[in-house]
Phi, psi and omega in degrees: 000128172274128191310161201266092158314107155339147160227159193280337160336310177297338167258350181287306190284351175286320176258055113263310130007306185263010220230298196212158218302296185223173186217153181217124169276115179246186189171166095003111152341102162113353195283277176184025207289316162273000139304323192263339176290323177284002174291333169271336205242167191245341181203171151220142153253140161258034170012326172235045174286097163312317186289347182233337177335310184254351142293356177276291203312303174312313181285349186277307190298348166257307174214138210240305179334316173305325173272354166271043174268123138164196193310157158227135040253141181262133193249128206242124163242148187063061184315300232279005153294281213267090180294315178311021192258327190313297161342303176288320184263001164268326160315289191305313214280324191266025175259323207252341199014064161243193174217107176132058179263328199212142150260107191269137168231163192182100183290328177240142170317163173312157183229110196260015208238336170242065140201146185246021182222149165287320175114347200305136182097340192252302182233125179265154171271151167205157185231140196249121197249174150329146162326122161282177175295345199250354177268297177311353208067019209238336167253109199262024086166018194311329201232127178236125175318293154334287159329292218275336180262004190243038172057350143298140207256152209285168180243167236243132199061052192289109156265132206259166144291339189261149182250146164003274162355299180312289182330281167344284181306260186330333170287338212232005165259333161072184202233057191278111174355300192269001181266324168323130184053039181227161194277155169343280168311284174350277181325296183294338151304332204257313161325312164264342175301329195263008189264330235254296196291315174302281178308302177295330202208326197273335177312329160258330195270022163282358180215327184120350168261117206295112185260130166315089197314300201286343165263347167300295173311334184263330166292306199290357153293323190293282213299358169277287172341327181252010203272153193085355170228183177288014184334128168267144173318343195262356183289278184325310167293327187280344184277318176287312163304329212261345183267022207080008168277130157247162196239104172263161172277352172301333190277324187271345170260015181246320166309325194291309182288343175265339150291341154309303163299005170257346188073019188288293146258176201198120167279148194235125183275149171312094172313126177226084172273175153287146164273159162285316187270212191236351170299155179242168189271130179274100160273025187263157216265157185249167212237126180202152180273153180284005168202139177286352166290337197264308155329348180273299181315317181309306171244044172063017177299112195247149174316310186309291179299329155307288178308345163250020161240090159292338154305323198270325170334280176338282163353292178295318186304327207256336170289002174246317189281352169297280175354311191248355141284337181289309166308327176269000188260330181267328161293341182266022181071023179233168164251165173240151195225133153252213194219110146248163158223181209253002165259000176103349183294130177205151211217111185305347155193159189211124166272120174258088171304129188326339217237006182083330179291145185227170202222156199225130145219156184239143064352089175219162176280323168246173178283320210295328188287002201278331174333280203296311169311330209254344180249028170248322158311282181324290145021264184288338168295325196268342178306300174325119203220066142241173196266353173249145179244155156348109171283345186167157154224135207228143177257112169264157208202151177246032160281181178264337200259133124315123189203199181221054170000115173322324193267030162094355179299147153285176163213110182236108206286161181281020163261006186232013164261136159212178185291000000 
């Protein structure tokens, strides 16, 4: 049996656990959400135990109650075969009025159309992404998120491990359990079982209704083509028509929400603080897949040829450190955002902490962008007219060397970050 990797996930589900009744773990296929959830847990049900399956659905359809009979917290996986359990496990928690009782694992959203309570107050969510580089072992945490939010400054000769090379190979094996410490190919095989599964089989049986494979495939290529921006929908429908698909848009948008409900891709939201100035704020979201491999996957993408495509490179690179910001943000009781305005300004992720302090960060790939990054990061600190100013601002970068900018930007590579 393979020893079990921490995941950060593991105390966000420990302080939820003492906080409310039951936590529902969502996700991506493969992130590791019932591994790290048995870590936890006191009993199990599988919902998707074939040997046992259509005896859960019969005993869910009489007395539901029977299956959360056992230790607690009892860990229910894949609720969402038997949905009406939602339902059951919100009863036992105000019937029991404790906390920690259950634990939900789920690969698709809530279907709130077979359920008649929400859980709010009862059950909390949380959402479980890919490996970060600080998870994986590939960042060796030298640079703390934290640190950087309590106003300490970085130490002096920070150095990453990873080389340019290194990056390439990890963006495009992504940050799948099972892909850790397996070779590149392995990973890029694996990669596609899961582009494959999505398309043949989770595009329908998450709600039942049957979608065209080839046009699920020719969107999720546009929208890999396109990740890390604001592409508008109709850039995409033109994009999806120009390979020979045709397309409505009720069809790109009903696809676009059922990858979303798969977790396939996670759109990164807007910031909207006040401004100082009369410019106004661009909310519209920027598009990113929930691993930057399955964007990889898409476009044929090899380590090698990432390095001689720096554009798509880029894309990818940044589309992996929103991932490992998104992770490391959630252990800190934060969310991530990014910044446009209508003057042109835009700033690639703002960590916003629960506690009101925020962090400015550019995403860039090489030293020659770090100049022009650190002075659109000035930029926005002063534009911005809230009462809290900037805990930092930092260029994450897939160079080696670490620092501290006269003029106060960090320059931090993502091998050397954790939360």
């Amino acid at each position: 049996m393979k020893e079990y990797i921490p995941r950060l996930i593991d105390k966000v589900l420990k302080d939820e656990l003492t906080a409310f009744g039951a936590v529902l773990i969502t996700g991506p296929k493969w992130c590791g959400k019932t591994t790290a959830a048995k870590q936890h847990a006191k009993s199990i049900i599988n919902f998707q135990d074939q040997d046992n399956k259509e005896s859960y659905i019969q005993t869910a359809m009489l007395r539901p109650s029977a299956l959360l009979i056992g230790d607690n917290p009892r860990l229910i996986d894949e609720w969402q075969v038997i949905p009406q359990i939602w339902d059951a496990v919100r009863q036992e928690v105000d019937n029991k009025r404790k906390e920690g009782l259950f634990i939900l694992t789920g690969s698709s959203r809530v279907d709130t159309s077979k359920i008649m309570h929400s859980g709010v107050g009862r059950i909390s969510r949380i959402r479980m992404r890919t490996m970060s580089l600080y998870e994986s072992g590939n960042s060796n945490g030298l640079v703390s998120l934290e640190s950087l939010f309590k106003n300490e400054d970085i130490k002096d000769n920070i150095v990453s491990n990873l080389t340019l090379d290194n990056i390439s190979e990890l963006v495009v094996k992504g940050g799948w359990p099972k892909s850790i410490n397996r070779d590149t190919s392995v990973a890029i095989r694996q990669n596609k079982s899961y582009v494959d599964l999505i398309v043949s089989e989770e595009m329908e049986t998450i709600d039942g209704k049957v979608r065209d494979k080839y046009k699920v495939l020719e969107l999720l290529k546009s929208l890999a083509r396109n990740t890390a921006t604001a592409a508008a929908d109709q850039t995409v429908l033109a994009d999806v028509r120009a390979n020979n698909e045709s397309m409505h848009i009720t069809t790109l948008n009903d696809y676009v929400k059922t990858l979303k409900e798969l977790y396939v891709i996670e759109d990164l939201p807007a910031w909207t603080p006040k401004l100082r100035s009369r410019a106004t704020i661009r909310t519209k979201h920027v598009r990113h897949f929930t691993d930057p491999a399955i964007a990889a996957v898409l476009l044929n993408a090899s380590p090698t040829n990432l390095i001689y495509d720096v554009e798509t490179f880029g894309l990818l690179f940044e589309s992996m450190v929103v991932r490992d910001l998104r992770v490391y943000s959630q252990y800190l009781s934060g969310e991530v955002f990014h910044y446009r305005d209508s003057d042109g300004l835009e700033t690639d992720a703002i960590i916003h902490l629960d506690d009101g302090r925020w962090g400015a960060i550019e995403i860039k790939l090489g030293a020659k962008q770090i100049d022009e990054a650190a002075k659109n990061l000035l930029k926005l600190a002063n534009k911005v007219d809230i009462r809290q100013k900037p805990s930092f601002l930092a260029v994450v970068t897939a160079t080696q060397y670490g620092y501290k900018r006269d003029d106060g930007v960090y320059v931090i590579p993502i091998g050397c970050l954790k939360p």
